[in-house]
C-alpha positions as CSV (number, residue, x, y, z in Angstrom):
1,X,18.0,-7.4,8.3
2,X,15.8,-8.1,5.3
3,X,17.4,-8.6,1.4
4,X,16.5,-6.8,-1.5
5,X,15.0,-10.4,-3.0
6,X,12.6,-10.1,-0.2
7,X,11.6,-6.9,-0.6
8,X,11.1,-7.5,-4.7
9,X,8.5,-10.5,-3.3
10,X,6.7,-7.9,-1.3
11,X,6.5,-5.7,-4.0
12,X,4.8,-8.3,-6.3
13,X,2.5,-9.1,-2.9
14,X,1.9,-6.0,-2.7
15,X,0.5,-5.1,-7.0
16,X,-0.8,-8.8,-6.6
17,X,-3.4,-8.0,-3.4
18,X,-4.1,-4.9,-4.9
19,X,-5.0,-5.9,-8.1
20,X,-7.2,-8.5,-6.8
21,X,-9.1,-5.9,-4.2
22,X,-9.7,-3.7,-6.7
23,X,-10.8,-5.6,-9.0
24,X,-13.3,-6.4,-6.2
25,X,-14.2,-3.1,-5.3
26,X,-14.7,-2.4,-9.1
27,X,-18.0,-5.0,-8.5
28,X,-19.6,-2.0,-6.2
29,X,-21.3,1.2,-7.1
30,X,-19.5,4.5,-6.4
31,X,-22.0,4.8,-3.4
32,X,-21.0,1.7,-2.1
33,X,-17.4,2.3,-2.1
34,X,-18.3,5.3,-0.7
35,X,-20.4,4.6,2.7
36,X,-19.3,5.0,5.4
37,X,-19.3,1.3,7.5
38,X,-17.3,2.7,10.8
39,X,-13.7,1.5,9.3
40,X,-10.8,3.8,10.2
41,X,-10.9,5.8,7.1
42,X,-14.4,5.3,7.5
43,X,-15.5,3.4,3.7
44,X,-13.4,1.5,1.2
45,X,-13.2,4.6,-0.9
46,X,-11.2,6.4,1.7
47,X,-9.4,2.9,2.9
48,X,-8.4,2.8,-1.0
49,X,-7.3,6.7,-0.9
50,X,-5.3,6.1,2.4
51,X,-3.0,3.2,1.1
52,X,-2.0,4.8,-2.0
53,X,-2.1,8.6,0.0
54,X,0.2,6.7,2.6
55,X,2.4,4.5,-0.2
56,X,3.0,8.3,-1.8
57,X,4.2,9.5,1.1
58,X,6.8,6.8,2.3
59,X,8.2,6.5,-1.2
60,X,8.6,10.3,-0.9
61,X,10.7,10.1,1.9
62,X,12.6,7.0,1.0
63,X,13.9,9.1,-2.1
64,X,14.4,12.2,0.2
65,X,11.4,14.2,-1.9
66,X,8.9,15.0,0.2
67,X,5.1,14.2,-1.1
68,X,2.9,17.1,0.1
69,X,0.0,15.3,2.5
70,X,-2.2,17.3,4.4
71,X,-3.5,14.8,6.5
72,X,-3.9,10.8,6.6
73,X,-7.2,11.2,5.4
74,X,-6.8,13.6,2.6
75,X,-8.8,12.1,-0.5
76,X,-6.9,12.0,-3.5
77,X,-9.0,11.3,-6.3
78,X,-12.3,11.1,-5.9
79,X,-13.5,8.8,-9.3
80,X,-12.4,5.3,-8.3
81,X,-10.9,4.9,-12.2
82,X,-8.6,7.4,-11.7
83,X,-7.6,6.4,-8.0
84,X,-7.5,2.4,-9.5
85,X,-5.1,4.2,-12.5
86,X,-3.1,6.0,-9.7
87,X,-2.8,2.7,-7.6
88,X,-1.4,0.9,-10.7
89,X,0.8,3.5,-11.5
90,X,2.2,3.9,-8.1
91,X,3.1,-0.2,-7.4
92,X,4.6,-0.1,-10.4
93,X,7.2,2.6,-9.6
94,X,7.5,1.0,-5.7
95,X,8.5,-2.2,-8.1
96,X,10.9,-0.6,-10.1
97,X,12.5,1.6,-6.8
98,X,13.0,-1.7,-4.5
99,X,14.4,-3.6,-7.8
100,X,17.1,-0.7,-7.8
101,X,17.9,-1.1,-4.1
102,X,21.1,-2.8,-2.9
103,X,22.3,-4.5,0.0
104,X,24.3,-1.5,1.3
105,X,21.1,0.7,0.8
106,X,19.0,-1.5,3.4
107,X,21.6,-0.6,5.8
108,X,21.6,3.4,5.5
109,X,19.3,5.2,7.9
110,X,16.0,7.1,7.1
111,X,15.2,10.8,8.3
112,X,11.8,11.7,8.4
113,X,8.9,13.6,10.3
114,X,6.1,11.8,11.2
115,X,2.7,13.1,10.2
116,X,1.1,11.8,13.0
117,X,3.4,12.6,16.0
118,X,5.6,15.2,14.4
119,X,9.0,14.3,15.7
120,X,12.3,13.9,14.0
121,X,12.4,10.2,13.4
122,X,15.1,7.8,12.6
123,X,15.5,3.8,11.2
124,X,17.5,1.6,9.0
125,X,15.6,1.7,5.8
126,X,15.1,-2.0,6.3
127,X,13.5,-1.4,9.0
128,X,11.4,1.4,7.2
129,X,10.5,-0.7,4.4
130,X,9.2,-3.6,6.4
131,X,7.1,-1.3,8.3
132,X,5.9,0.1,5.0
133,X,5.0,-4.0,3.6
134,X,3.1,-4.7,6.7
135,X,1.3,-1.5,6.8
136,X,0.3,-1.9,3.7
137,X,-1.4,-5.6,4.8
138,X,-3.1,-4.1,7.5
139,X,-5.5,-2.0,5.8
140,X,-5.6,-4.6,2.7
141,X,-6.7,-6.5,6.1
142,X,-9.6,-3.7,6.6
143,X,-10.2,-3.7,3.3
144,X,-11.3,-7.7,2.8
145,X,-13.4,-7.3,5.4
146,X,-15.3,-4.5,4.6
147,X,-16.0,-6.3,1.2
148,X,-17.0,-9.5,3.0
149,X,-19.5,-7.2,4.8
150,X,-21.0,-6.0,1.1
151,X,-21.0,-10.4,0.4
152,X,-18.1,-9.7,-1.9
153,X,-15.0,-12.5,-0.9
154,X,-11.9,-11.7,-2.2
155,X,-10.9,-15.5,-2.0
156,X,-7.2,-16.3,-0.3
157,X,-4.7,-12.8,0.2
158,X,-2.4,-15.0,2.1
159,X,1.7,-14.2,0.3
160,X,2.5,-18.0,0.1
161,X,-0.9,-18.5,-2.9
162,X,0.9,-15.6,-4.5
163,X,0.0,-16.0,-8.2
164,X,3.0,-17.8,-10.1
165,X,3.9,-15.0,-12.7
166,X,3.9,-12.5,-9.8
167,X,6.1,-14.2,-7.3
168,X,8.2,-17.2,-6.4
169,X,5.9,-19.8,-6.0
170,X,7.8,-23.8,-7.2
């Protein structure tokens, strides 16, 4: 099982990268952001849209209040200031909900429906929050190279660089 001090370093990780990718993307146009280059979610717009679309709806089940997706793919904000405010917004309550976890709350289990195979589901929420960490680094994974393909390098992402005021680093 993973601790709660963990899970507060993924956090950071987590506002950290996303900070520093959108801080990147904020160097395109709208139509750049916007074109589709044959990722998964198609551009970085809608890679941007599906992280924080995806971070709603796992913090809505991990506080047992559902978020109302229609699909993975749904765009939720359209102007990339208001999705970058939303983004903010959001790692800053996922910081301040894993800083209120305990030990004891790892171990519970998680109920939930999957969106994407709609079956009754079960896991320790451990288990459910590491999945949640890492997903999140996968498409930050998409994202850095979609922006290397625009010439735009969004220098080291690796969680041991971690800048010192948002982790752990000696």
């Amino acid at each position: 099982m993973i601790s709660t001090d963990f899970l507060g370093t993924m956090a950071r990780y987590n506002r950290w990268m996303n900070d520093k990718l959108y801080d990147c993307c904020a160097r395109l146009t709208d139509a750049q952001r916007k074109e589709d280059m044959g990722a998964f979610f198609k551009s970085i717009h809608g890679t941007l849209n599906h992280l924080l679309l995806a971070d709603r709806i796992w913090l809505g089940r991990f506080r047992g209040q559902p978020f109302p997706a229609r699909a993975l793919d749904q765009e939720l904000y359209a102007d990339f200031d208001e999705l970058r405010r939303e983004r903010r917004a959001t790692d800053e309550e996922i910081e301040r909900w894993v800083a209120s976890l305990t030990e004891a709350d790892l171990a519970r289990d998680l109920h939930y429906t999957s969106m994407s195979n709609p079956q009754p589901r079960r896991h320790p929420l451990w288990f459910a929050l590491a999945h949640f960490f890492n997903h999140q680094t996968h498409h930050r994974g998409q994202l850095t190279t979609l922006l290397k393909q625009r010439g735009i390098d969004p220098g080291v992402t690796d969680l041991l660089w971690m800048a010192p005021s948002a982790g752990t680093t000696r």
